[in-house]
Wavefront OBJ file of the C-alpha trace (Angstrom):
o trace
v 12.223 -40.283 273.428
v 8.792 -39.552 272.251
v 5.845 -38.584 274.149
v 4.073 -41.896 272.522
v 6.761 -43.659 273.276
v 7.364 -42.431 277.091
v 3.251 -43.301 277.859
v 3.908 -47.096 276.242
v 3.877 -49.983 278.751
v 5.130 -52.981 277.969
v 3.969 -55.423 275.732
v 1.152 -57.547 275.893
v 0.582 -59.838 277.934
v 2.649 -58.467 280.432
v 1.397 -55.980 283.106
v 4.981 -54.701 284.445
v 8.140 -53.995 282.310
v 9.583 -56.611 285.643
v 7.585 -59.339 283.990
v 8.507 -58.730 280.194
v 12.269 -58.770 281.414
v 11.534 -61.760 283.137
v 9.946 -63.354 280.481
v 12.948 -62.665 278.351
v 15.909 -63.584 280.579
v 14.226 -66.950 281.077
v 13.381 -67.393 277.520
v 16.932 -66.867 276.761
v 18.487 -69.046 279.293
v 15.861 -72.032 278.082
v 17.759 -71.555 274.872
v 21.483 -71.000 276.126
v 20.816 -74.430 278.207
v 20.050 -76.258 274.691
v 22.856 -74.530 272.738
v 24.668 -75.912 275.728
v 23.647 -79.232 275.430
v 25.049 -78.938 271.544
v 28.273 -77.935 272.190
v 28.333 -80.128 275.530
v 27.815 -82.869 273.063
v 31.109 -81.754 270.641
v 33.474 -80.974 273.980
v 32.546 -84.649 275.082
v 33.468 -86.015 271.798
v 36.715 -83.944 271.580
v 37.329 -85.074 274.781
v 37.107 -88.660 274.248
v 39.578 -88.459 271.572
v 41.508 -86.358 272.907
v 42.402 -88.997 275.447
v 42.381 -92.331 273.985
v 44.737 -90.426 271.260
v 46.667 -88.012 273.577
v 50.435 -88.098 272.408
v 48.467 -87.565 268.775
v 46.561 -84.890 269.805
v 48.906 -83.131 271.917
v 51.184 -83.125 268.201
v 48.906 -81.819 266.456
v 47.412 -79.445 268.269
v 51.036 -77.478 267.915
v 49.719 -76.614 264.155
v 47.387 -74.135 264.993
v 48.425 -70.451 265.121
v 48.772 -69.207 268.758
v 48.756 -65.982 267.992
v 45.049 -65.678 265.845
v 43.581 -67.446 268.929
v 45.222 -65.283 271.315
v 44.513 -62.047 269.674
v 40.322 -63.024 268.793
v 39.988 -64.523 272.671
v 41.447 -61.036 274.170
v 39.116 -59.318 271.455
v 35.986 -61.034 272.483
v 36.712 -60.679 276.015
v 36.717 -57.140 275.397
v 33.482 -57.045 273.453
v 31.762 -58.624 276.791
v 32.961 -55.902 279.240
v 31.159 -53.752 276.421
v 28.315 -55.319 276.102
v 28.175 -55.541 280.318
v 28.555 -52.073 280.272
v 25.922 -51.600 277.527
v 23.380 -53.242 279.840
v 24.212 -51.207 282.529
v 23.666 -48.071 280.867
v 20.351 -49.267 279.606
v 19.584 -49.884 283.063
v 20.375 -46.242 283.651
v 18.274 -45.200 280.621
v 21.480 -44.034 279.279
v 20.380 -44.416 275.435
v 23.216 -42.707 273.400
v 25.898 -44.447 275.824
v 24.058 -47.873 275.387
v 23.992 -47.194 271.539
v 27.688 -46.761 271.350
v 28.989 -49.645 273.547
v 26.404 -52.188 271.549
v 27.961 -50.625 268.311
v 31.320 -50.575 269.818
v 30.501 -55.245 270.882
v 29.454 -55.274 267.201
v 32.306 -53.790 265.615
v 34.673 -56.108 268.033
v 32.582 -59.216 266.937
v 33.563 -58.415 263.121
v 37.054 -57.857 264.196
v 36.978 -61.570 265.638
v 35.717 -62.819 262.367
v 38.538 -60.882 260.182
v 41.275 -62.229 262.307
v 39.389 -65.889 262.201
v 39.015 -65.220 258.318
v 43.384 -64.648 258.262
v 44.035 -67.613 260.265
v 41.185 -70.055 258.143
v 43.295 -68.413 254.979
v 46.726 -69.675 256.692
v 45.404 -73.264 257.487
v 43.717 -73.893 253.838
v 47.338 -72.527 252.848
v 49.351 -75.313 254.915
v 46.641 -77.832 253.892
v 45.718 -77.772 257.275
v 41.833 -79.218 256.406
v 40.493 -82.979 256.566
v 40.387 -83.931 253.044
v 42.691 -85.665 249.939
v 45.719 -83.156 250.229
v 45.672 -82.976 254.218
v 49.563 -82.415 255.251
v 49.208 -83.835 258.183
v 48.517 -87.760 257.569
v 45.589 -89.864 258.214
v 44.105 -90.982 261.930
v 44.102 -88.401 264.962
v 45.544 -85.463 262.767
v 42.351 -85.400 260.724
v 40.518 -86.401 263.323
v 41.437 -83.222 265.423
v 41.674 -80.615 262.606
v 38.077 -81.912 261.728
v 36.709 -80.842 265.453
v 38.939 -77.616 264.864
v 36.906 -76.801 262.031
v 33.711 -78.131 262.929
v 33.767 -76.092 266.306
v 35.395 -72.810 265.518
v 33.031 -72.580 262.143
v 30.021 -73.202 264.093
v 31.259 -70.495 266.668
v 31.544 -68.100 263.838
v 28.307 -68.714 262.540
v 26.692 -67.567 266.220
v 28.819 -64.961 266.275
v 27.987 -63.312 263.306
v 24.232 -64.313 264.165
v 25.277 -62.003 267.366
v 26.812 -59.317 265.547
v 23.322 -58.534 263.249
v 21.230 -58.652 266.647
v 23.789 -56.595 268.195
v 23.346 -53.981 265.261
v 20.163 -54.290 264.454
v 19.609 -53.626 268.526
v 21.965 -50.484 268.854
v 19.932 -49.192 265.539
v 16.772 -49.174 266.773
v 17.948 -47.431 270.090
v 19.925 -44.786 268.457
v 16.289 -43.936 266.210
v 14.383 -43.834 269.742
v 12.248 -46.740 268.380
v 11.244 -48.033 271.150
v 10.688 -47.243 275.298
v 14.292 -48.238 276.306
v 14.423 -48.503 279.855
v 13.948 -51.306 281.205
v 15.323 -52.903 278.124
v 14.291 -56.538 278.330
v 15.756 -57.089 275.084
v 19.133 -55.570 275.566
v 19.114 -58.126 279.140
v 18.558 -61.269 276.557
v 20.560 -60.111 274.174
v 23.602 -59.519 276.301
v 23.295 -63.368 278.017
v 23.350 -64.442 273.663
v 26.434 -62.443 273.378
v 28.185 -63.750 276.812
v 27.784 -67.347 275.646
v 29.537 -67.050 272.404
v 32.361 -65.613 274.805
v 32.082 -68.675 276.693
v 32.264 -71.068 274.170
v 35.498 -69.515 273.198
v 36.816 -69.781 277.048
v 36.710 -73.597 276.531
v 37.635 -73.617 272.548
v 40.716 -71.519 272.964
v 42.864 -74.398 275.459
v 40.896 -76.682 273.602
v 42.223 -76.219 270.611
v 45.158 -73.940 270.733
v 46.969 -74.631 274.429
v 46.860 -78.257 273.953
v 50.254 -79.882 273.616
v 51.919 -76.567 274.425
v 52.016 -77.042 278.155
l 1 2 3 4 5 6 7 8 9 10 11 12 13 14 15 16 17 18 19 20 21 22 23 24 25 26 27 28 29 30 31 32 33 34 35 36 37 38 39 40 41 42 43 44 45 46 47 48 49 50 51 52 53 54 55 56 57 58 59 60 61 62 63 64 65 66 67 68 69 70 71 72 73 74 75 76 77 78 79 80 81 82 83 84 85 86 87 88 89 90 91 92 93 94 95 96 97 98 99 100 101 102 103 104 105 106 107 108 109 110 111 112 113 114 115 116 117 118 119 120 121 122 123 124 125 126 127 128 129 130 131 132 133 134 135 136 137 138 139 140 141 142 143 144 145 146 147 148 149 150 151 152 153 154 155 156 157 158 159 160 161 162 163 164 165 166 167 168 169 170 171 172 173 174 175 176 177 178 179 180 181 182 183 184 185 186 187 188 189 190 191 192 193 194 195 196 197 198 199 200 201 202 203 204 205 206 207 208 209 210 211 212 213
């Protein structure tokens, strides 16, 4: 690290590095509550559905590849122990370990979307999306491959919103660009990143263990 960059404080308005962390962590969990609130909104819907059309569902549900949504939940449980393990070394002031473990969540969180991009390829194959040449018939069989798409796409989308923030984070602290411990933006950051893994908890039985029980 710099000398300018050890004798920085933190960032106005704050007075203590506590109180810009603070401000961060609650800024971020005032936004995880509404993202919450959006996705709260699908489950409900799915829900619904899924039990006034249950035998339907439960059908249906067999049609999506076990396997993709095994392999991308194991691989994005593994990108949270390394972006837990990224905050900790920040907390340390361990910058070159902190780099590595945020570039290390990153390159996990493309891996997700790759395997997600194979099994999309697969389903468009088998005709496996709501349209004119669905394969499956009309009523609950669109109706659940819509959610399927609806909820996994908009997953991907904050997941690859993740991914550049990840980056663009483990940049910056690899080029010493800023006073990096305590990182108040690595602490927000990593709550982002744990929420996309949390979505996936519920979207994975969801949408793949359904009807296989």
């Amino acid at each position: 690290m710099t000398a300018e960059a050890a004798r920085a404080g933190p960032n106005e308005p704050f007075e203590t590095y506590r109180l810009q962390r603070f401000s961060a962590v609650f800024g971020m969990w005032t936004f995880l509550a509404s993202e919450m609130l959006f996705f709260g909104g699908l489950f409900l819907a799915f829900a619904i559905y899924r039990f006034t059309h249950a035998p339907e569902m439960a059908a249906v549900a067999r049609e999506t590849n076990l396997v993709y949504g095994t392999v991308n939940a194991a691989i994005l449980h593994v990108s949270s122990v390394a972006m837990a393990l990224a905050e900790k070394a920040g907390e340390r002031g361990l910058r070159d370990r902190a780099a590595g473990l945020l570039a290390l969540t990153a390159a996990l969180g493309l891996a997700f979307l790759a395997v997600k991009g194979f099994e999309y390829a697969e389903d468009l194959d088998r005709h496996l999306l709501p349209g004119p040449d669905f394969a499956l018939g009309r009523g609950p069989a669109q109706l659940f491959w819509g959610f399927y798409w609806a909820m996994t796409g908009i997953h991907a989308i904050h997941l690859t919103i993740g991914i550049a923030a990840v980056a663009l984070f483990a940049w910056r602290v690899r080029r010493d660009a800023f006073p990096f411990r305590p990182s108040a933006g690595l602490a927000a950051l990593g709550l982002y990143w744990h929420l996309i893994d949390v979505v996936w908890i519920v979207l994975y039985p969801m949408l793949y263990l359904g009807g296989r029980s």
